[in-house]
C-alpha positions in Angstrom: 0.0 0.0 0.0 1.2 3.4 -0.8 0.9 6.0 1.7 1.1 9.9 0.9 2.6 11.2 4.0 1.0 14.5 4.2 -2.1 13.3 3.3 -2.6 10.7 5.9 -0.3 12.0 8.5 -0.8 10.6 12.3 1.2 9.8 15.2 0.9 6.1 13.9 2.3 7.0 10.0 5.2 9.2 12.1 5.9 6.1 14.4 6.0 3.8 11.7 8.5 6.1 9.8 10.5 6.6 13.5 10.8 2.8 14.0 12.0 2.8 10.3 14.6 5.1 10.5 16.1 4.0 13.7 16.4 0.2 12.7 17.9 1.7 9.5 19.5 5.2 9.8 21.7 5.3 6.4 18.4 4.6 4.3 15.6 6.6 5.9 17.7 9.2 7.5 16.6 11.9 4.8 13.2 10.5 5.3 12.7 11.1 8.8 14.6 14.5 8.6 12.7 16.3 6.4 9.4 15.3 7.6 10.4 16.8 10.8 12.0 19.7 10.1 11.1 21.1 6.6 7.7 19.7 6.1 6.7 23.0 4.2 9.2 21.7 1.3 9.0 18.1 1.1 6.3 15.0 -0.7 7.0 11.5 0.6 5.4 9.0 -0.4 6.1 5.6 1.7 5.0 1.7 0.5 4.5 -0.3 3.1 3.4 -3.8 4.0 1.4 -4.3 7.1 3.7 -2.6 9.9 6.8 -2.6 7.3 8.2 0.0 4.9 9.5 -1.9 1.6 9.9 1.7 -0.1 9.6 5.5 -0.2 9.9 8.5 -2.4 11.3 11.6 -0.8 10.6 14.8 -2.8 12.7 17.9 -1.4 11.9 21.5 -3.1 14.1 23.7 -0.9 17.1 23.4 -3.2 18.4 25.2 -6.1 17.9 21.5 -7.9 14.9 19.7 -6.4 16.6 16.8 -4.4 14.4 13.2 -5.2 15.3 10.0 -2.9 13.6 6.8 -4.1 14.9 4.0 -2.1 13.8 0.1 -2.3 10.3 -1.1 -3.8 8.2 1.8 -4.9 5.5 1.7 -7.9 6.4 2.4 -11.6 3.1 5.0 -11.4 4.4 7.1 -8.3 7.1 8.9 -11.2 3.8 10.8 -12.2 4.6 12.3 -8.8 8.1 14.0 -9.6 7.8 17.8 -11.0 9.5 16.8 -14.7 9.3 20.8 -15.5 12.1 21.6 -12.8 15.7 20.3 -12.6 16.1 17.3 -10.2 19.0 15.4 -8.4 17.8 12.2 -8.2 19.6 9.3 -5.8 18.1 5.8 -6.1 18.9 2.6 -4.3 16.7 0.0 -6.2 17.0 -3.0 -9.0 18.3 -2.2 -12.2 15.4 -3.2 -14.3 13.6 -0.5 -12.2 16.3 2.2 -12.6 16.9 1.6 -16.5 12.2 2.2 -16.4 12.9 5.4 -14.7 15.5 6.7 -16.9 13.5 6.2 -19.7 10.7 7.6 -18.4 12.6 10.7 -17.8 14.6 10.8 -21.1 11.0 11.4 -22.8 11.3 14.9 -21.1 14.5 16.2 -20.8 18.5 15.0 -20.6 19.6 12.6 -18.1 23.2 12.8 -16.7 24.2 9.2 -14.5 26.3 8.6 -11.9 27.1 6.2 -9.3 27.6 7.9 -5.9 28.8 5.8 -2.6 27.8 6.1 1.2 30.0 5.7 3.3 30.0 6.0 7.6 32.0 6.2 9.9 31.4 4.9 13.5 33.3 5.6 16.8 35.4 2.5 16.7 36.3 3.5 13.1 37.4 6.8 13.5 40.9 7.5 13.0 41.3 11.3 13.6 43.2 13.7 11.4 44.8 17.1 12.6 46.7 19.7 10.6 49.8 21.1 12.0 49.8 24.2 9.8 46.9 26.8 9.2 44.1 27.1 11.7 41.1 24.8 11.9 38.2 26.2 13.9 34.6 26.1 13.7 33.0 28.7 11.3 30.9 31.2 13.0 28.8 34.3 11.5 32.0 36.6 11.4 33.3 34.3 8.6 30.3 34.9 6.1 32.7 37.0 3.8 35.1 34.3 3.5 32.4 31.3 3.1 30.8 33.5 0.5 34.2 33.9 -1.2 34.8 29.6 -1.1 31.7 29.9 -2.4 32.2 31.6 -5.1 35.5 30.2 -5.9 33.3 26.4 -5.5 31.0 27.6 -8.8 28.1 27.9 -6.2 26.1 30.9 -5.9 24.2 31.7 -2.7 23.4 34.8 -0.9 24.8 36.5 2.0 21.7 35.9 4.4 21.4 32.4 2.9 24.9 32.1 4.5 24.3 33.6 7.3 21.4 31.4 8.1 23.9 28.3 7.5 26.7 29.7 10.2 24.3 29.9 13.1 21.6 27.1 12.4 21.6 24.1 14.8 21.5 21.6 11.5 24.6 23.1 9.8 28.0 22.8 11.4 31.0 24.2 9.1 34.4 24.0 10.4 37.3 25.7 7.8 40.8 25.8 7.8 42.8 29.4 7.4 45.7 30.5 5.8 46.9 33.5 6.4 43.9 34.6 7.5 42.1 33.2 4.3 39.6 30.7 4.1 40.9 27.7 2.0 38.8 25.0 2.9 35.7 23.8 4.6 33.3 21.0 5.3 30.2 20.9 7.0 27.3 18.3 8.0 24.2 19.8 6.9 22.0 17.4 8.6 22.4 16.6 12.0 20.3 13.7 14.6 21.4 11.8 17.4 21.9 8.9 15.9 23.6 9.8 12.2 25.3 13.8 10.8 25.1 13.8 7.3 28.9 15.4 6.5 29.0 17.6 3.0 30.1 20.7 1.4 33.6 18.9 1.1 35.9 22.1 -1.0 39.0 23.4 -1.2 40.2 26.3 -3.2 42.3 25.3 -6.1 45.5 26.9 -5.2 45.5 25.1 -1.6 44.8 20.9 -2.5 47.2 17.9 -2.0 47.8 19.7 1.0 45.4 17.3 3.7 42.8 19.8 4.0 40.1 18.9 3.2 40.9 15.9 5.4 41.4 18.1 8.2 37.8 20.0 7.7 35.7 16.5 6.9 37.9 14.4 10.3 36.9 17.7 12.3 33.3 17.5 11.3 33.3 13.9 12.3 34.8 14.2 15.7 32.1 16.3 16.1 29.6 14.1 15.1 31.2 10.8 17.1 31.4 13.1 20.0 27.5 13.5 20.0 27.3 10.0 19.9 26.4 9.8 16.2 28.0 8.4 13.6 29.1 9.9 10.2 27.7 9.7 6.9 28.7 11.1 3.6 28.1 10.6 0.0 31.0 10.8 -2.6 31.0 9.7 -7.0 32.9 6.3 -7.1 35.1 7.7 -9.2 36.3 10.0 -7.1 39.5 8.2 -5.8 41.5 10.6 -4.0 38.4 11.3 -2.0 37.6 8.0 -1.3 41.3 7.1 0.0 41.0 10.6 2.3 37.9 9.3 3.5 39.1 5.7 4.1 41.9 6.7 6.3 40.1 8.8 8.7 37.9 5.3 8.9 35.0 5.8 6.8 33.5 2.4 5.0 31.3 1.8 2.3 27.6 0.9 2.9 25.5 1.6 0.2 25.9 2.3 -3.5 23.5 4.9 -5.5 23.1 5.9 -9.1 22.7 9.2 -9.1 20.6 11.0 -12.0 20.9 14.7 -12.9 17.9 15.1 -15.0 17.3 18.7 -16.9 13.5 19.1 -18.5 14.3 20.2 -22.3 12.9 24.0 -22.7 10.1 24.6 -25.3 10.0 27.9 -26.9 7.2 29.1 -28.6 
């Protein structure tokens, strides 16, 4: 049975999804996030059997790119649900046969870009710390927002200042960057943050500054952090990404899961 969330919300749909997450956090952690704390942007559509969730689709509007999860056994007909006239970022852990459907189902509206991304954690027992012995690594705090907006920048990502802002003192973000000099050069940050899993991203470091261990530093700082709080750490990275990979592997990461990842791009009609 398909449930939409929003539609048939109660304290038995939100305990179902709760019991869920914390038997699985690497799966449903977006899941359970994003109902909680940004209903206002978010679709979810869950299958279930009896007391059991086999699937779900997670739609998440408050990007740039509208962010899709579909993870395990969801029904060909719930694509009708995904907003084809926008850009999405698709991630989707599922068979093959239903992957190669969906992509062409979306190649009838628009160009399809795939990828294969990895998860991979990072547990307290795991966790072989990193720390720099040049520069200074600190925690980010609003007084930085010139220099993040600067990485930014340099990154190819535009945001604004108060978009920033609202990063550096919200209780779900937690940047740390390393300084040069006074200069920003690199930064990492977990953008979602529960007690039992921090979701670690926004990896960069400014071209001028890598094979230097930085980014290292930033990412094994975050997940202290995170270990500290008694979570572990998770992060997504493209398999081909090999230098990242071996970073992450020595400060103890592993790899869980496997996604392919589809950037998909509606074609534009002009009259």
């Amino acid at each position: 049975m398909v449930i939409d969330v929003f539609k048939e919300l109660n304290r038995d749909i939100l305990s179902l999804i709760r019991r869920t997450y914390l038997m699985d956090p690497v799966r449903y952690a977006y899941l359970y996030y994003d109902i909680i704390y940004y209903p206002e942007f978010t679709e979810a559509y869950l299958n279930t059997v009896g007391n059991e969730v086999i699937g779900y689709l997670l739609i998440y509007r408050g990007l740039p790119r509208t962010a899709v999860h579909i993870v395990g056994n969801m029904p060909i007909n719930i694509l009708e649900e995904l907003p084809l006239n926008t850009g999405l970022d698709i991630h989707i852990e599922a068979e093959p046969k239903y992957i190669n459907h969906i992509m062409n189902e979306l190649a009838k509206r628009g160009t399809i870009t795939r990828l294969r991304a990895l998860t991979m954690v990072c547990w307290g027992n795991s966790f072989r710390e990193f720390k720099m012995h040049e520069g200074l690594l600190r925690r980010l705090s609003i007084d930085d927002v010139k220099e993040l907006l600067r990485v930014k920048e340099l990154q190819g990502v535009r945001i604004s200042e108060v978009e920033a802002l609202l990063r550096l003192v919200s209780p779900h973000w937690h940047y740390y960057g390393l300084f040069m000099n006074n200069e920003l050069v690199s930064i990492a940050t977990a953008y979602l943050k529960l007690s039992e899993v921090w979701v670690v991203g926004d990896v960069f470091t400014v071209p001028n500054h890598r094979n230097r261990g930085f980014a290292k530093a930033v990412t094994s700082a975050v997940t202290r952090d995170a270990i500290n709080s008694g979570a572990m750490a998770m992060l997504h990275v493209l398999e081909d990404n090999e230098p990242a990979i071996r970073a992450y592997r020595r400060l103890g990461y592993v790899t869980v899961q496997v996604l392919t990842r589809l950037i998909y791009n509606p074609i534009s009609h002009k009259p």
